[in-house]
PyMOL Python script that loads the backbone (N, CA, C, O; Angstrom):
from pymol import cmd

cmd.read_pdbstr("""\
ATOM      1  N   UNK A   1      91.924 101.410-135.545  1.00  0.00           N
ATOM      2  CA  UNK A   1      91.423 102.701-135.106  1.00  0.00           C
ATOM      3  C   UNK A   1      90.035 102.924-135.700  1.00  0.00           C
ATOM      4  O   UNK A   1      89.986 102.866-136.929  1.00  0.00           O
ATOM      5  N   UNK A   2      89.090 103.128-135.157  1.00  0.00           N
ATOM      6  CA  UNK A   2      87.801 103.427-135.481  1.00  0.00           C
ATOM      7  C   UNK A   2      87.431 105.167-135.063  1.00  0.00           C
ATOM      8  O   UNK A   2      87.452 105.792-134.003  1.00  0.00           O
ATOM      9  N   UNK A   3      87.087 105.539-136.538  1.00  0.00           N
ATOM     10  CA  UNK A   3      86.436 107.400-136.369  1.00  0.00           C
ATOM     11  C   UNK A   3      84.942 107.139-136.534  1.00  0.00           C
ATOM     12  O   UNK A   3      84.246 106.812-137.496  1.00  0.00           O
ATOM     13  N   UNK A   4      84.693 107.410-135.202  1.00  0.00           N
ATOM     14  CA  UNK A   4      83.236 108.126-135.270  1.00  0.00           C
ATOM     15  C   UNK A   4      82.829 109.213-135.779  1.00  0.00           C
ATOM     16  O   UNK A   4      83.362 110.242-135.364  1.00  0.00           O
ATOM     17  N   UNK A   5      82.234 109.272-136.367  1.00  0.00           N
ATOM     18  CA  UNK A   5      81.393 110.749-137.703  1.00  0.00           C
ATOM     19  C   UNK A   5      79.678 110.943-136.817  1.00  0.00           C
ATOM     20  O   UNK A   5      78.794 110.209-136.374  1.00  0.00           O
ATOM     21  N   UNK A   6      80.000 112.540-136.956  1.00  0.00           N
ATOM     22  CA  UNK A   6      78.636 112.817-136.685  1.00  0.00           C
ATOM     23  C   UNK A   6      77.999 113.737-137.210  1.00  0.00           C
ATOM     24  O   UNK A   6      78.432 114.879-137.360  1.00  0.00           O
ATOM     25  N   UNK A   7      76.601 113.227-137.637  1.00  0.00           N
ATOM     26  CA  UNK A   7      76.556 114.113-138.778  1.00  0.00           C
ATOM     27  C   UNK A   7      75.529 115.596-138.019  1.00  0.00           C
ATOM     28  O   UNK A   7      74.584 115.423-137.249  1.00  0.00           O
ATOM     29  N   UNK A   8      75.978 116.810-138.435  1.00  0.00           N
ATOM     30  CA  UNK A   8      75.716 117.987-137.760  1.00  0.00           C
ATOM     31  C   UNK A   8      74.778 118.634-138.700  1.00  0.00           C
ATOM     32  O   UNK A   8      74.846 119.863-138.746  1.00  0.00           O
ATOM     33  N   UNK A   9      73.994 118.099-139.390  1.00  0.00           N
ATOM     34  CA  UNK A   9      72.837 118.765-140.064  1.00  0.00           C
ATOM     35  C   UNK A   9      73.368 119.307-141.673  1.00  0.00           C
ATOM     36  O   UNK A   9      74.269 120.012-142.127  1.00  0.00           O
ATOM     37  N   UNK A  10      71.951 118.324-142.308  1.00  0.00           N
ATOM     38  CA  UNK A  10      71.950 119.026-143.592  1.00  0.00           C
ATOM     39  C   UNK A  10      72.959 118.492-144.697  1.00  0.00           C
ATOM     40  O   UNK A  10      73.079 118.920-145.845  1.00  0.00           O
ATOM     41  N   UNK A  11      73.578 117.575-144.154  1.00  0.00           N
ATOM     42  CA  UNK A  11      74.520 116.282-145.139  1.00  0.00           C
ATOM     43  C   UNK A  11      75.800 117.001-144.238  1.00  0.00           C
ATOM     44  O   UNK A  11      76.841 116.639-144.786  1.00  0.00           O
ATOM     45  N   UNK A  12      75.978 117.503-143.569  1.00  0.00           N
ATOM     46  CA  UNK A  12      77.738 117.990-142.940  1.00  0.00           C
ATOM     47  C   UNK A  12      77.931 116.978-141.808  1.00  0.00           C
ATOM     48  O   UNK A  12      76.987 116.560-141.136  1.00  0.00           O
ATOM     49  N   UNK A  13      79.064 116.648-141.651  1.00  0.00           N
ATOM     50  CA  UNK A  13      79.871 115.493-141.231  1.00  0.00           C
ATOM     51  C   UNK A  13      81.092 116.246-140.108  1.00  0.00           C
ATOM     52  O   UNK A  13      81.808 117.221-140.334  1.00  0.00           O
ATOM     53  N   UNK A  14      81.027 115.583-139.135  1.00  0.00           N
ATOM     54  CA  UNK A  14      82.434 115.939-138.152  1.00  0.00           C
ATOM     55  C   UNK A  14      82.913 114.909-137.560  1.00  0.00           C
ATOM     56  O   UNK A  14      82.134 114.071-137.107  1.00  0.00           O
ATOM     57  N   UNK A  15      84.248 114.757-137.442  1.00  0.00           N
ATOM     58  CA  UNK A  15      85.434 113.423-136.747  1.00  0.00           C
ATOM     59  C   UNK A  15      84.474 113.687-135.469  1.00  0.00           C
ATOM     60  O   UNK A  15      84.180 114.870-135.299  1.00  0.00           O
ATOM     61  N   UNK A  16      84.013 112.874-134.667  1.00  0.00           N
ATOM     62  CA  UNK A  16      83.363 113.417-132.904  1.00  0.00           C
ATOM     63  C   UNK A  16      85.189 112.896-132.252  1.00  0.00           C
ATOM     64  O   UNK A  16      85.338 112.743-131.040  1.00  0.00           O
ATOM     65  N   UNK A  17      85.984 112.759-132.893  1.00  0.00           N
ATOM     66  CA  UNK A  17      87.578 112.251-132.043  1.00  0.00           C
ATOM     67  C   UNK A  17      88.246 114.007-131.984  1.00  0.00           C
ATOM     68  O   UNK A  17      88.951 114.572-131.148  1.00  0.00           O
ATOM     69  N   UNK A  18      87.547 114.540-133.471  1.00  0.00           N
ATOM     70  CA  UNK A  18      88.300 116.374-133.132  1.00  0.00           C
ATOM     71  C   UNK A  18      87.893 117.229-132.216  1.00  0.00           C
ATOM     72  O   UNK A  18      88.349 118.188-131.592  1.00  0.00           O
ATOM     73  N   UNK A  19      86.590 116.431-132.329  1.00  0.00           N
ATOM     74  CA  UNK A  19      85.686 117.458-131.206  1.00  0.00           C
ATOM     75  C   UNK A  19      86.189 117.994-130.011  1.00  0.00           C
ATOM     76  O   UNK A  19      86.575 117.036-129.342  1.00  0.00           O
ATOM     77  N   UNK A  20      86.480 119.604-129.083  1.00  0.00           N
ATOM     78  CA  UNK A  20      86.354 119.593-127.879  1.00  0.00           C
ATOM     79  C   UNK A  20      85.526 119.700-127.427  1.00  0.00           C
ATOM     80  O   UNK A  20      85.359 119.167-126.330  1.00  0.00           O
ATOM     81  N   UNK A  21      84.393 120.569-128.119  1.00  0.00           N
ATOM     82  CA  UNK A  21      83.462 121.127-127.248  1.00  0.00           C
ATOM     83  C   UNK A  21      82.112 121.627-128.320  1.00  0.00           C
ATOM     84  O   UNK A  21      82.094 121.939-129.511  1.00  0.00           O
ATOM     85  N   UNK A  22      80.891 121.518-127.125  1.00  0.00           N
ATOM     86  CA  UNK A  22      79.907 122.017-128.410  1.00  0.00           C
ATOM     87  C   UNK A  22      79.532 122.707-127.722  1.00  0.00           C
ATOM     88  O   UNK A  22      79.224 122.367-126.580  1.00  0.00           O
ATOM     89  N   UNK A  23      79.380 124.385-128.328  1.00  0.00           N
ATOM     90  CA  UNK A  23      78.602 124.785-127.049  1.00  0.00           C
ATOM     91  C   UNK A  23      77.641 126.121-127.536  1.00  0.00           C
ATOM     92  O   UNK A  23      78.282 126.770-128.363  1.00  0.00           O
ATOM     93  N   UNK A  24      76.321 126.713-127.275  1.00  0.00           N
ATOM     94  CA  UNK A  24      75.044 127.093-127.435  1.00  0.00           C
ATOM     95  C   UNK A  24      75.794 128.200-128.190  1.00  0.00           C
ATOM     96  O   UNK A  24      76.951 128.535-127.939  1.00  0.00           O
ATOM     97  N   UNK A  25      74.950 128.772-129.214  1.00  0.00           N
ATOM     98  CA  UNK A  25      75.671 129.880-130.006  1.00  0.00           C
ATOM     99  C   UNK A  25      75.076 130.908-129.365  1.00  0.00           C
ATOM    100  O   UNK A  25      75.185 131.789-130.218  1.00  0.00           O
ATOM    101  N   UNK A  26      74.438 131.475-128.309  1.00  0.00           N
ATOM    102  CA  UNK A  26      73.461 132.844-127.982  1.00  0.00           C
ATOM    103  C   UNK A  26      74.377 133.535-126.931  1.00  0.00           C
ATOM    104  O   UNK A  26      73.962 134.504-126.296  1.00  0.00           O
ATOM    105  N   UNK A  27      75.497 133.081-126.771  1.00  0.00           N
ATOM    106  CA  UNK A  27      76.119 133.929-125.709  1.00  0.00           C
ATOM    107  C   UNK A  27      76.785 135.309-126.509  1.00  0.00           C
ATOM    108  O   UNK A  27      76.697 135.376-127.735  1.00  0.00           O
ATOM    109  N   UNK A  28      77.229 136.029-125.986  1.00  0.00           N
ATOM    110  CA  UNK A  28      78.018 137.186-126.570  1.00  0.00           C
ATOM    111  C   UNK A  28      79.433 136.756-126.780  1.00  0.00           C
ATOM    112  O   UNK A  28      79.956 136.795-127.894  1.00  0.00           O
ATOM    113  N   UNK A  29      80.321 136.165-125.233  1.00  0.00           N
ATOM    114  CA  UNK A  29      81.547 135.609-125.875  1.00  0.00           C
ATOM    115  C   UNK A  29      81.451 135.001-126.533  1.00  0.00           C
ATOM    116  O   UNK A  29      82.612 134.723-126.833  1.00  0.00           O
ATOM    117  N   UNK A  30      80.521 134.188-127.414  1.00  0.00           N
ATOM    118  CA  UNK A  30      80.696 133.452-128.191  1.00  0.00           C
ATOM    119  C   UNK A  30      80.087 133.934-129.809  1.00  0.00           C
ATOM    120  O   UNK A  30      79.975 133.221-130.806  1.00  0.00           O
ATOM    121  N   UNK A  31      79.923 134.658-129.727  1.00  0.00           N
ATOM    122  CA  UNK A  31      79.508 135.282-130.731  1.00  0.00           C
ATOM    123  C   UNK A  31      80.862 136.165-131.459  1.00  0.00           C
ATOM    124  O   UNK A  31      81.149 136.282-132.650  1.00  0.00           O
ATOM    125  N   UNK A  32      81.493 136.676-130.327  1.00  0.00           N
ATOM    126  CA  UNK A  32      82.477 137.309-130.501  1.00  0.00           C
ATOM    127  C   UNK A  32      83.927 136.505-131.224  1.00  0.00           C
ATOM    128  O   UNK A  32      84.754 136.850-132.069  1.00  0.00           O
ATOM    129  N   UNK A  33      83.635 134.833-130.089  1.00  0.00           N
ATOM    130  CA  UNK A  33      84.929 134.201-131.155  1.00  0.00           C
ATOM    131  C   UNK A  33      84.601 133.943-132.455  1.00  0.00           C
ATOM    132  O   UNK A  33      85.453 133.901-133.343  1.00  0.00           O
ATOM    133  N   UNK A  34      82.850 133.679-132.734  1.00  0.00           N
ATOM    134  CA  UNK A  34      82.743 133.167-134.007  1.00  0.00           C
ATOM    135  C   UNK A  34      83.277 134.519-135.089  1.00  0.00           C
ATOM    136  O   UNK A  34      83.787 134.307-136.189  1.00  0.00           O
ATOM    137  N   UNK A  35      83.045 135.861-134.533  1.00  0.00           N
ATOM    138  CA  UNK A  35      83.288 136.522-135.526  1.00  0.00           C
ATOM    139  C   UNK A  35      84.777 136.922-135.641  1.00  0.00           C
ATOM    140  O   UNK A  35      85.307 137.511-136.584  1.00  0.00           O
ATOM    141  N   UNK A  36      85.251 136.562-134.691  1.00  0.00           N
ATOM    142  CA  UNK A  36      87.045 136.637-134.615  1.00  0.00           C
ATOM    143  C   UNK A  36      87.671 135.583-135.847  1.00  0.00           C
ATOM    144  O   UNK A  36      88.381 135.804-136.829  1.00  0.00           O
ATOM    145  N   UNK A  37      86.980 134.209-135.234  1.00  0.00           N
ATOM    146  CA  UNK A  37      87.055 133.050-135.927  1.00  0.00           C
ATOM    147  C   UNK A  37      86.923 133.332-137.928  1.00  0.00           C
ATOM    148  O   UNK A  37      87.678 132.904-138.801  1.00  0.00           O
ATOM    149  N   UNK A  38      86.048 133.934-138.020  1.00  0.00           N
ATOM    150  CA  UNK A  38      85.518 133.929-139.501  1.00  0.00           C
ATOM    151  C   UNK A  38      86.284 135.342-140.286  1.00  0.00           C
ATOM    152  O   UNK A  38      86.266 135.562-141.497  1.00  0.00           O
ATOM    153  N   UNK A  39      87.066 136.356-139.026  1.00  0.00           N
ATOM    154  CA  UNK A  39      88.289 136.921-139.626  1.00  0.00           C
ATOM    155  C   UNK A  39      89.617 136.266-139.994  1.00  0.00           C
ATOM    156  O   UNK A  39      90.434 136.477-140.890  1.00  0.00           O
ATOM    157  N   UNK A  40      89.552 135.499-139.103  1.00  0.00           N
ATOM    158  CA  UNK A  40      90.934 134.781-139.213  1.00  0.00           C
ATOM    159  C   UNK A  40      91.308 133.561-140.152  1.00  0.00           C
ATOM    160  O   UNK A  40      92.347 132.923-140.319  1.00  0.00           O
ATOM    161  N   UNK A  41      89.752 133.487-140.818  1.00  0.00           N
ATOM    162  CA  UNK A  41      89.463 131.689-141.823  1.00  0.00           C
ATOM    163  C   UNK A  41      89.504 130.611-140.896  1.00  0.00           C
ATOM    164  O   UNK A  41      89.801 129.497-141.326  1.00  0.00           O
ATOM    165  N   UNK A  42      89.201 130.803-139.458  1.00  0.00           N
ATOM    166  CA  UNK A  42      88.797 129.422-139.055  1.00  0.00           C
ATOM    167  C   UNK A  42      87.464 128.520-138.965  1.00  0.00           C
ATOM    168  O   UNK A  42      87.117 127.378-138.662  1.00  0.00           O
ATOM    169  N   UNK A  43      86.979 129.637-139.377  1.00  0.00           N
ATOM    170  CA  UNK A  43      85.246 129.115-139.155  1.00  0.00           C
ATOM    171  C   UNK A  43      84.814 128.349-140.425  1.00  0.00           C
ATOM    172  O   UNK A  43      84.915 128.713-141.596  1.00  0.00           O
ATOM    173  N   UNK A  44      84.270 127.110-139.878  1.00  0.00           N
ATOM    174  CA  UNK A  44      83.798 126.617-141.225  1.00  0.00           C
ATOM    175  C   UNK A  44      82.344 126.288-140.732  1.00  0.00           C
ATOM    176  O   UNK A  44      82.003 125.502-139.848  1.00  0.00           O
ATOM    177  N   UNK A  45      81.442 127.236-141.676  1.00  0.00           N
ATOM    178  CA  UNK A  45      79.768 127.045-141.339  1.00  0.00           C
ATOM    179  C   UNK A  45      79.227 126.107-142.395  1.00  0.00           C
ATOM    180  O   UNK A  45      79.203 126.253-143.618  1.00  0.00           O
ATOM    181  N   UNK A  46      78.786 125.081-141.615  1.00  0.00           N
ATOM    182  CA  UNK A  46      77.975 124.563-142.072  1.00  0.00           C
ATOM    183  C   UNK A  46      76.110 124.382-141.704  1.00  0.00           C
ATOM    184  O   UNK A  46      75.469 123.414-141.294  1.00  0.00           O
ATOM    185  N   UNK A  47      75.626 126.017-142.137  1.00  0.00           N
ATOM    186  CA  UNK A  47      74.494 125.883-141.417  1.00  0.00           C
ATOM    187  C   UNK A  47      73.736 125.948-142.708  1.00  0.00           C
ATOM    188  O   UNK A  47      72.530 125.875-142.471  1.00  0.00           O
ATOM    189  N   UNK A  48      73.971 126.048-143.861  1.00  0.00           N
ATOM    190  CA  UNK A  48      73.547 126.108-145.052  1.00  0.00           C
ATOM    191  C   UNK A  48      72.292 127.229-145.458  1.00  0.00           C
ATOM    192  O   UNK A  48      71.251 127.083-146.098  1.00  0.00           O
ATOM    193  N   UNK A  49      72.965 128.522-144.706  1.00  0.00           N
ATOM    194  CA  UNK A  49      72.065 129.447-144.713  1.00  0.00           C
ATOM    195  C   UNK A  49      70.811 129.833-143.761  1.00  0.00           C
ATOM    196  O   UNK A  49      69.914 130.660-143.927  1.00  0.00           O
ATOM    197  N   UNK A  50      71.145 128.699-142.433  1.00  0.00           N
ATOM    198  CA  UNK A  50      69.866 128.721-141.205  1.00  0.00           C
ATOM    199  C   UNK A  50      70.739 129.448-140.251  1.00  0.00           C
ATOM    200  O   UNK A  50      71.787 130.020-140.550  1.00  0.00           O
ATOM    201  N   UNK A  51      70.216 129.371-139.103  1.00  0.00           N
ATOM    202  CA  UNK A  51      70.520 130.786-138.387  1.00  0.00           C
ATOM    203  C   UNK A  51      71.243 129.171-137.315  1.00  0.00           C
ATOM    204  O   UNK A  51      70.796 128.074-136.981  1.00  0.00           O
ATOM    205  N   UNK A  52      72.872 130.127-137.087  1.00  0.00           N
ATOM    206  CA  UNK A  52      73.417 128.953-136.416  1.00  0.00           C
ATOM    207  C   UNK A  52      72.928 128.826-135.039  1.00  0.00           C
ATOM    208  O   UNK A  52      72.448 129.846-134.545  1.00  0.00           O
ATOM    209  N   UNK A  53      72.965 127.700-134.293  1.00  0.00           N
ATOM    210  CA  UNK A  53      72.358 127.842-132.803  1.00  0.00           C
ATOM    211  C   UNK A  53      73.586 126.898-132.174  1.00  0.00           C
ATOM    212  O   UNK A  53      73.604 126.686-130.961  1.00  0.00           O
ATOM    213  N   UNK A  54      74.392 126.461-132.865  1.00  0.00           N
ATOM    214  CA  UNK A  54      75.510 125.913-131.928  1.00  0.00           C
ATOM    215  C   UNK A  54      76.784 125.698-132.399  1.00  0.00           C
ATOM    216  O   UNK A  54      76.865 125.392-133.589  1.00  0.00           O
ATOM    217  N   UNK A  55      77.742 125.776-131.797  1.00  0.00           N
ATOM    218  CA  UNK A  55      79.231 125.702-132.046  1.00  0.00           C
ATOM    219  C   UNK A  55      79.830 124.601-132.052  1.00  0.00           C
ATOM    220  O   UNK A  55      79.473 123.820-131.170  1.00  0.00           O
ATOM    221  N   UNK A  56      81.065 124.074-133.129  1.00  0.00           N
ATOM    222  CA  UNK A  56      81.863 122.897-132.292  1.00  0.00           C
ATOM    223  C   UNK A  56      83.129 123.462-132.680  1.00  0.00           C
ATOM    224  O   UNK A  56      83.373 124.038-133.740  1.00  0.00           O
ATOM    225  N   UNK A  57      84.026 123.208-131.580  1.00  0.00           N
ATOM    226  CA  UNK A  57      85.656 123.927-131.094  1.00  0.00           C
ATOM    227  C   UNK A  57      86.005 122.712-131.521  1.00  0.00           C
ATOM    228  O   UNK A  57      85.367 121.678-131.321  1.00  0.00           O
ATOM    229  N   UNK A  58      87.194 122.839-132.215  1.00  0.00           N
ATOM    230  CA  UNK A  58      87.055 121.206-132.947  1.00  0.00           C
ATOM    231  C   UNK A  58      88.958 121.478-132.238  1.00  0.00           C
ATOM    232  O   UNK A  58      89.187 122.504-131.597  1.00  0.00           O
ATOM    233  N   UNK A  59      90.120 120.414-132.494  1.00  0.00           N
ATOM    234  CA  UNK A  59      91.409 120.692-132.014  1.00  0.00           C
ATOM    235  C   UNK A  59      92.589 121.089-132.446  1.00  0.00           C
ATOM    236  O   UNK A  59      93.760 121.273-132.117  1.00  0.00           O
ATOM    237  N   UNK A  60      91.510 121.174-133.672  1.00  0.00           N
ATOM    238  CA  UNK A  60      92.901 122.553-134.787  1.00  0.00           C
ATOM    239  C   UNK A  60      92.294 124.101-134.787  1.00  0.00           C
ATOM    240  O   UNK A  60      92.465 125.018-135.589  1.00  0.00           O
ATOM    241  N   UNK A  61      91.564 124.023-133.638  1.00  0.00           N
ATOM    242  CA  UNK A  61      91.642 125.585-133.571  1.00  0.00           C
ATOM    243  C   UNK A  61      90.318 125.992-133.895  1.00  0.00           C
ATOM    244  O   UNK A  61      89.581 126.650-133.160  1.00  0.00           O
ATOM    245  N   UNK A  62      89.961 125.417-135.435  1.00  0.00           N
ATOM    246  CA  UNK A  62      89.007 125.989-136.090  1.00  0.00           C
ATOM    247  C   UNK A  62      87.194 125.478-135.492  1.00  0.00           C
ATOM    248  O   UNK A  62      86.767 124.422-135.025  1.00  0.00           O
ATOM    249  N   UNK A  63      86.733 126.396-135.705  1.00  0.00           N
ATOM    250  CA  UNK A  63      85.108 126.352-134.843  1.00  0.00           C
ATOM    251  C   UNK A  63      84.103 125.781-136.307  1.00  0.00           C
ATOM    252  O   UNK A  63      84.353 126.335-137.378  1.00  0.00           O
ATOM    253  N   UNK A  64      83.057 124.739-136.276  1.00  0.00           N
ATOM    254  CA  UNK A  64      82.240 124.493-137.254  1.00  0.00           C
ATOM    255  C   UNK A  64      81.015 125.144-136.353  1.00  0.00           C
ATOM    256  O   UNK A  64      80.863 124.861-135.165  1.00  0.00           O
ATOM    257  N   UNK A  65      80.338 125.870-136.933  1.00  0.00           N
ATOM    258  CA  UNK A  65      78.713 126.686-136.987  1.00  0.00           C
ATOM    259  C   UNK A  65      77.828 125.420-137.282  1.00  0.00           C
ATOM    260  O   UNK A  65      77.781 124.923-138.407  1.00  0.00           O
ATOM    261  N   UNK A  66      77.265 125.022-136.414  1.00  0.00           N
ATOM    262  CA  UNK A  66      75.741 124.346-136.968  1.00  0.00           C
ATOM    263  C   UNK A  66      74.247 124.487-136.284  1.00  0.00           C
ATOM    264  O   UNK A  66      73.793 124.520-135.140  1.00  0.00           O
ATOM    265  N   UNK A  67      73.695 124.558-137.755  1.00  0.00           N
ATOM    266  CA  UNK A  67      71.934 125.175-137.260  1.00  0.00           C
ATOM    267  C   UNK A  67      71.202 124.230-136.156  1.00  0.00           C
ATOM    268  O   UNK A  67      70.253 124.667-135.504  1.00  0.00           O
ATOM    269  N   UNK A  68      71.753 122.759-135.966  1.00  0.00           N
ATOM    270  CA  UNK A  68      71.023 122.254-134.575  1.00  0.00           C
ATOM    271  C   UNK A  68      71.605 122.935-133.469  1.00  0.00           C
ATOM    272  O   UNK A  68      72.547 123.725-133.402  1.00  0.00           O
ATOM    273  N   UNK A  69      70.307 122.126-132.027  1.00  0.00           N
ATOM    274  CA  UNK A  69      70.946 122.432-131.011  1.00  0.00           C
ATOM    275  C   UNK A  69      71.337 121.349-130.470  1.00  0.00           C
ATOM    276  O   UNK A  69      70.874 120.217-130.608  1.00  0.00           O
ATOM    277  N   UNK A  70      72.387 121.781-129.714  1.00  0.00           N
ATOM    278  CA  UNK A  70      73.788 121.284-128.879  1.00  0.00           C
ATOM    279  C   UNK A  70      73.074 120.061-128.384  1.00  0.00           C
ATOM    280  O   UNK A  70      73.534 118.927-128.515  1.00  0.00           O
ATOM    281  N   UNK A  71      71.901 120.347-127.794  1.00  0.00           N
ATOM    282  CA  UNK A  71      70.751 118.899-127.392  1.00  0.00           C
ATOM    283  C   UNK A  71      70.668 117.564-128.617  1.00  0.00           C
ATOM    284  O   UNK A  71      70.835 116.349-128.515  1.00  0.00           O
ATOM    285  N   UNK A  72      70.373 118.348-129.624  1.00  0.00           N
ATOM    286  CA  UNK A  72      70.648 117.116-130.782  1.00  0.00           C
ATOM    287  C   UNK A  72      71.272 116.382-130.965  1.00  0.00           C
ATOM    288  O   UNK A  72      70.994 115.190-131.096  1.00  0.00           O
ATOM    289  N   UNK A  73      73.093 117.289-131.073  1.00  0.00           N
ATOM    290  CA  UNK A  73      74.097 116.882-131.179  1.00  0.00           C
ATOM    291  C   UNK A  73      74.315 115.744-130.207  1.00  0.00           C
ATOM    292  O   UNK A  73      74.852 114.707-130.596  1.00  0.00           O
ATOM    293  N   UNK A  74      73.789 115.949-128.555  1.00  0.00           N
ATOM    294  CA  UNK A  74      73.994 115.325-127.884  1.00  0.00           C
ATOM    295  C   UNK A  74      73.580 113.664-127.480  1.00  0.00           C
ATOM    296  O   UNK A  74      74.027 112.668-126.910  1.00  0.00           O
ATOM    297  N   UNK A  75      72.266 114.226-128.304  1.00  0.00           N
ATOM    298  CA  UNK A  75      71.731 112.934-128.468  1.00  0.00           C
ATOM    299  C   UNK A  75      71.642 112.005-129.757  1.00  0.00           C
ATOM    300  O   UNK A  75      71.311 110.828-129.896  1.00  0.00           O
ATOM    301  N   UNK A  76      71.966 112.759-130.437  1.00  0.00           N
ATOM    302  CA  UNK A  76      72.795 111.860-131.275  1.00  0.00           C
ATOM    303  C   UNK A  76      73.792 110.809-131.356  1.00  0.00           C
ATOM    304  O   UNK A  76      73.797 109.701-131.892  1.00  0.00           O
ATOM    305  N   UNK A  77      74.895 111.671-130.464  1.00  0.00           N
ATOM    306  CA  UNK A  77      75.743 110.805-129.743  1.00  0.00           C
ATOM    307  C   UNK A  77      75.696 110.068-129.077  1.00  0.00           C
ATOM    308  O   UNK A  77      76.498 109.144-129.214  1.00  0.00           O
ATOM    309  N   UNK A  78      74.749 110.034-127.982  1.00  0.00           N
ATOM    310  CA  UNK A  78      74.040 109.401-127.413  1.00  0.00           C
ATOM    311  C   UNK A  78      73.770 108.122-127.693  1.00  0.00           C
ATOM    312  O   UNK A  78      74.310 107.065-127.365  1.00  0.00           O
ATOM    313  N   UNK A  79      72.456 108.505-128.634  1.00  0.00           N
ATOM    314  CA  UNK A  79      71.994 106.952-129.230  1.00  0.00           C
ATOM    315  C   UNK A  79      73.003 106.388-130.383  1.00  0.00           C
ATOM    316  O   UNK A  79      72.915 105.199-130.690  1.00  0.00           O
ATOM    317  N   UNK A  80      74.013 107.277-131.060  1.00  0.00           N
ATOM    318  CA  UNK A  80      74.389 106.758-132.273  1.00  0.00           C
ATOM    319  C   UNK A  80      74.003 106.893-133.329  1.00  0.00           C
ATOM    320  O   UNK A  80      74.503 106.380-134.331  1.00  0.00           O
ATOM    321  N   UNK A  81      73.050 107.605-133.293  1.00  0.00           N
ATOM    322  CA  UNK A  81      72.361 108.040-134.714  1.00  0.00           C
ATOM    323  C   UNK A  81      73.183 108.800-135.791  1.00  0.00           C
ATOM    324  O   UNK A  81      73.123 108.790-137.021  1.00  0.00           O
ATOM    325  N   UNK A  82      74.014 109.496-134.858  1.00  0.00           N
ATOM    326  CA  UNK A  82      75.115 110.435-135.616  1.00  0.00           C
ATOM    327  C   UNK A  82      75.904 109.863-136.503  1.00  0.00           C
ATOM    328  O   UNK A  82      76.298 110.612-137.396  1.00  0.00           O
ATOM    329  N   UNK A  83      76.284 108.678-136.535  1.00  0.00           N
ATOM    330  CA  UNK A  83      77.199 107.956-137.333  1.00  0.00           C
ATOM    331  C   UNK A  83      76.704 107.675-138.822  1.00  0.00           C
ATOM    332  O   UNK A  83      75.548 107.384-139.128  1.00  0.00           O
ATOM    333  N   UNK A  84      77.538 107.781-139.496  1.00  0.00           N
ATOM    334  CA  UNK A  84      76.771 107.398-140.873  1.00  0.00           C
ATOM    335  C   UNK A  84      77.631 105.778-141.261  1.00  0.00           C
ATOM    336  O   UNK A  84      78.731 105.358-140.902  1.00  0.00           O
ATOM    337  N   UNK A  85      76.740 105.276-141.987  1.00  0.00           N
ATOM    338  CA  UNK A  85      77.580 103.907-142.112  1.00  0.00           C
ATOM    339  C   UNK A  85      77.880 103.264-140.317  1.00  0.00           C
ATOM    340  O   UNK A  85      78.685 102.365-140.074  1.00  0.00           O
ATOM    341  N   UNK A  86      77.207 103.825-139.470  1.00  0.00           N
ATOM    342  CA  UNK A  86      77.894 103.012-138.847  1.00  0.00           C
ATOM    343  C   UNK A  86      79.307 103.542-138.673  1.00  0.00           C
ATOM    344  O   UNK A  86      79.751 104.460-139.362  1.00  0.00           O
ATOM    345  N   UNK A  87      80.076 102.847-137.605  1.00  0.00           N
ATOM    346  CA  UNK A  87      82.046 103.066-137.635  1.00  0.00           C
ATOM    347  C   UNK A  87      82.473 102.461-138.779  1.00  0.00           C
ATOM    348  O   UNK A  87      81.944 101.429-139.193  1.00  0.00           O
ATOM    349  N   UNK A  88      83.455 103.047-139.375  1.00  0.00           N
ATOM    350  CA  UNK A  88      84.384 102.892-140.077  1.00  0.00           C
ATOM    351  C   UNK A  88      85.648 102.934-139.408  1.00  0.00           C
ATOM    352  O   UNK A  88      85.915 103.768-138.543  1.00  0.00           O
ATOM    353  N   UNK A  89      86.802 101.613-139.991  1.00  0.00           N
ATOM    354  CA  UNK A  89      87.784 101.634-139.869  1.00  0.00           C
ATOM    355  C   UNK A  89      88.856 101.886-140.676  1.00  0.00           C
ATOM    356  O   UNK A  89      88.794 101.515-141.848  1.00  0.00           O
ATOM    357  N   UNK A  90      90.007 102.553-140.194  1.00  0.00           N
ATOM    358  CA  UNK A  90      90.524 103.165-141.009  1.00  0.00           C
ATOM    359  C   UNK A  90      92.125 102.662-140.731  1.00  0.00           C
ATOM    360  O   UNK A  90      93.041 103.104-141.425  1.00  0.00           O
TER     361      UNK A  90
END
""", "prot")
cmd.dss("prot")
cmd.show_as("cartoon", "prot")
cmd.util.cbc("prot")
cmd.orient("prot")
């Protein structure tokens, strides 16, 4: 089994296998789950004090905050840059 890691700014790290979804932080519904989210302890921000600009819905529920945009993320993935080490097997 190989986990791809991607790294979401600023030394923070995410499984891209938990991932559902990444998606632009400027909407209102979405503003609204993050602050639902961060009543309930699901939110884990990792924007290290920058102003978040994108979401990831990860499949335990809980949402990670990060200061790139969703474009980054994407291309990260993309090229692979996101990975640290490379894949690891586990």
């Amino acid at each position: 089994m190989q986990i791809v890691l991607l790294n979401i700014g600023y030394g923070n790290i995410v499984n891209m296998d938990k991932v559902v979804a990444v998606i632009h932080a400027e909407a209102a519904p979405i503003k609204r789950m993050v602050q639902s989210a961060k009543d309930n302890g699901m939110a884990v921000d990792a924007t290290c004090g920058r102003k978040t600009k994108c979401i990831l819905v990860m499949d335990s529920g809980h949402i990670v905050l990060s200061a790139l945009l969703p474009e980054t993320l994407e291309n990260r993935v993309i090229e692979g840059n996101g990975q640290t080490e490379g894949r690891e097997t586990m």
